[in-house]
C-alpha positions in Angstrom: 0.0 0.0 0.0 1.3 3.1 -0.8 1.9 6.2 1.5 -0.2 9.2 0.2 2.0 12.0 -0.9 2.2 15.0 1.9 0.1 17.9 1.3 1.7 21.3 1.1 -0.1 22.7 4.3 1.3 19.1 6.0 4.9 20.2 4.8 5.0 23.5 6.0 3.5 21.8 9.3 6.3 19.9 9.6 8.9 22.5 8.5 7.5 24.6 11.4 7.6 21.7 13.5 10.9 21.4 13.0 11.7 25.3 13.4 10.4 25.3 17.0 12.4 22.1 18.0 15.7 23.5 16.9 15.1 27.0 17.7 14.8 25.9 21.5 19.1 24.9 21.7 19.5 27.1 19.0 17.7 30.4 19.7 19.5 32.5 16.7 18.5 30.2 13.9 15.8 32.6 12.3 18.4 35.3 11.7 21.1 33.0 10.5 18.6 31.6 8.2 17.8 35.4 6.9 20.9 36.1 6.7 21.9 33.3 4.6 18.9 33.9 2.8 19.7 37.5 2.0 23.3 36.8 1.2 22.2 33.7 -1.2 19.7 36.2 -2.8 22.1 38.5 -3.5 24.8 36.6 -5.4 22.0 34.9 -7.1 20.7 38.6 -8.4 24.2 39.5 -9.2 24.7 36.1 -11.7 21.2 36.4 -13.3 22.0 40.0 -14.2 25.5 39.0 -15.9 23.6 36.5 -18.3 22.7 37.9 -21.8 19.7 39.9 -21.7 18.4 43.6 -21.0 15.1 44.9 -20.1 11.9 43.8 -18.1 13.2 39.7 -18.9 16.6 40.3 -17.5 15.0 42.0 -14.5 12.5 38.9 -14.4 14.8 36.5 -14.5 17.9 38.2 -12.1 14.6 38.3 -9.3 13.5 35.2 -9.9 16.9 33.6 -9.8 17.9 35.6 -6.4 14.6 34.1 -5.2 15.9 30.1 -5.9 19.4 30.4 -4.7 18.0 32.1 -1.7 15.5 30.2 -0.8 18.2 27.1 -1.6 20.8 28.5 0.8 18.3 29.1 3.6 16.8 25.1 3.2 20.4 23.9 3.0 21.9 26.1 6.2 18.4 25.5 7.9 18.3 21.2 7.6 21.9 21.3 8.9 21.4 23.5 11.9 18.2 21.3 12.4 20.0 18.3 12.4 22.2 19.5 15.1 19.4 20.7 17.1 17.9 17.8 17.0 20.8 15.8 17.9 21.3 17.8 21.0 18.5 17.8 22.1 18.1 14.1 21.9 21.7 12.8 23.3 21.1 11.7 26.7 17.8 10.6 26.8 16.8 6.7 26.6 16.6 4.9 23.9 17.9 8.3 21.7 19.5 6.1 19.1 16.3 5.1 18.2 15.4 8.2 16.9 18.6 9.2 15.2 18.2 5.4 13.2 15.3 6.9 12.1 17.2 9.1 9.4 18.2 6.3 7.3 16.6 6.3 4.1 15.0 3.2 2.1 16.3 0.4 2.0 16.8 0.0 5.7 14.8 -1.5 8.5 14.9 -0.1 12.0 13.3 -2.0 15.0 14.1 0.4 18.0 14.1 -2.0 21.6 15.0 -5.8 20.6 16.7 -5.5 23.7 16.0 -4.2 27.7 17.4 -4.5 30.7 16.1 -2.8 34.1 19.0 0.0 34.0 17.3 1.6 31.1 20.3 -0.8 28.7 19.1 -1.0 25.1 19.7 -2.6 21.8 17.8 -1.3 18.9 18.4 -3.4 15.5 19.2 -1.9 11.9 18.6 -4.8 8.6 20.0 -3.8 5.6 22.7 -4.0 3.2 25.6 -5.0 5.9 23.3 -7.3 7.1 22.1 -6.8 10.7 23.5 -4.0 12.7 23.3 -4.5 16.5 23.1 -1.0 18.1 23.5 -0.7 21.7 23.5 2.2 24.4 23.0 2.7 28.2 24.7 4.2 31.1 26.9 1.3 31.7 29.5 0.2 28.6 29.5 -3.2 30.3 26.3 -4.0 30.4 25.4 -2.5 27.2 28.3 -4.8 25.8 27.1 -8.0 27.5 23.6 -7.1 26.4 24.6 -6.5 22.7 26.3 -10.3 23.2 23.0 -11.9 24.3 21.2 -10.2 21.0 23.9 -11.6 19.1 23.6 -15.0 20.0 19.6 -14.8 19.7 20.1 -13.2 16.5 22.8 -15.9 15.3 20.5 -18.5 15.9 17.8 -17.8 13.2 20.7 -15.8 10.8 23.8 -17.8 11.4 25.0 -16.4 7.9 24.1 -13.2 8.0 26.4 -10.5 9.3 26.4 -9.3 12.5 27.5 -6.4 13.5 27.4 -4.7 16.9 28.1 -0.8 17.1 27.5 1.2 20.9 26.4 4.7 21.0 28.0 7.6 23.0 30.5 9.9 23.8 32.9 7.4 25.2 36.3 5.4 24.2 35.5 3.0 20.9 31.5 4.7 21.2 29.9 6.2 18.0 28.5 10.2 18.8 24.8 9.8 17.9 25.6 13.0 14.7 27.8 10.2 13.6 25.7 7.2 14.2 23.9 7.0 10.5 26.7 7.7 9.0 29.0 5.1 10.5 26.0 2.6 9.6 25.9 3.4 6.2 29.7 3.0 5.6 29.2 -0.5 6.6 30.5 -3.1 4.2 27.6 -4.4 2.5 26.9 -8.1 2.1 23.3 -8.6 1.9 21.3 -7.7 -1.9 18.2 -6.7 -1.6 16.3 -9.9 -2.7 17.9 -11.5 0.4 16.2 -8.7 3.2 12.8 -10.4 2.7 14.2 -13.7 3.8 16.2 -12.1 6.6 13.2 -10.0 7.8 11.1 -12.7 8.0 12.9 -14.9 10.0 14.0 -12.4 12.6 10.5 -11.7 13.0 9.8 -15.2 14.0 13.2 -14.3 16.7 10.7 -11.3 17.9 7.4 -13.4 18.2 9.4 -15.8 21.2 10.2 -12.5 22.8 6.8 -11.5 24.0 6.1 -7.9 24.5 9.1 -6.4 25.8 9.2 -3.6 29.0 10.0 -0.1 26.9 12.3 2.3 28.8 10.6 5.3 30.5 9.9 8.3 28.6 9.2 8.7 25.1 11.6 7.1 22.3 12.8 10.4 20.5 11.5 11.0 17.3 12.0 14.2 15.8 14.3 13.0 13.7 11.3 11.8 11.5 10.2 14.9 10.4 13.0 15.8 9.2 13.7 12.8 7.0 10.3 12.8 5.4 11.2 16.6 4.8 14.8 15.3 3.1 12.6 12.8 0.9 10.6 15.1 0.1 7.9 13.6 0.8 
């Protein structure tokens, strides 16, 4: 079934969504975006005008082009400093992998919370072309590490030849940063085609039904990040 395309009152719902999110860790963003915008506009203007062409069209089309590249600046400087935000904002909360997982496009198959333990421990899987990506995070690197071994032996069991791979999120020694997490997924060597995720999906989803429902952490999984990659697809 097919997701209906987003509306243009639904985009600029979400754009302003995303305004008042970042704008709370990063209070200037407004007048960096102007300013960007202005700048952008301006060198746009100033290219147009150099083009062949006099009168009313070359007027026309130096405006409209100061317009595009504005507007095109602003978007670009505006999803980066929104990223950022968002990244802030989320570090430190439980389960705030989950949300920066989300930014990863097609293709992929995030299931945040295969994993729980009582100190608020985690493991959130990734499927996709490096096979299964194991990502763990917590307040203790041992625990997070010895949970991330018990997924891996569950997961082994129903994928024995499928890759593993186990990655834990944070700021300390041999930890990924959570701006860097998506990223360092998607570098992954890739050993799985994309016929071969249907088989791999299905059998890890008989791995979930043993599980039964599992205990989420408190407080809400962060997902702000969502917004923000529908906005990217342009959907």
């Amino acid at each position: 079934m097919s997701t209906p395309a987003s509306t243009p009152s639904s985009r600029r719902a979400q754009i302003m969504q995303t305004y008042t999110m970042a704008k709370r860790s990063d209070p200037r963003l407004g007048w960096i975006v102007l300013g960007v915008f202005l700048l952008g506009a301006a060198a746009g203007f100033g290219l147009m005008w150099l083009l062949p062409g006099s009168g009313w069209l070359g007027w026309v089309f130096s405006i409209v082009g100061a317009l595009l590249i504005g507007a095109l600046c602003a978007l670009l400087v505006f999803g980066r400093r929104a990223q950022k935000a968002a990244y802030t904002q989320m570090e430190g909360q439980p389960a705030a992998a989950a949300g920066a997982l989300q930014m990863l496009r097609r293709g992929w198959k995030v299931d945040p919370v295969v994993g729980f333990t009582k100190q608020q421990d985690v493991v959130h899987r990734v499927v996709g072309p490096p096979g299964i990506v194991l990502v763990g995070e917590g307040t203790s690197p041992s625990r997070v590490k010895q949970l991330l071994a018990t997924e891996r032996r569950k997961h082994e069991r129903v994928a024995y030849e499928v890759q593993i791979h186990e990655i834990v999120a944070g700021r300390g020694e041999g930890e990924i940063p959570l701006p860097k997490l998506v990223r360092h997924v998607q570098k992954l060597k890739r050993s799985v085609k994309p016929a071969e995720m249907t088989d791999i999906l299905q059998r890890l989803k008989a791995l979930d039904a043993q599980r039964g429902k599992l205990p989420l952490p408190k407080g809400p999984i962060p997902t702000s990040m969502k917004g923000m990659r529908s906005q990217q697809r342009g959907r």
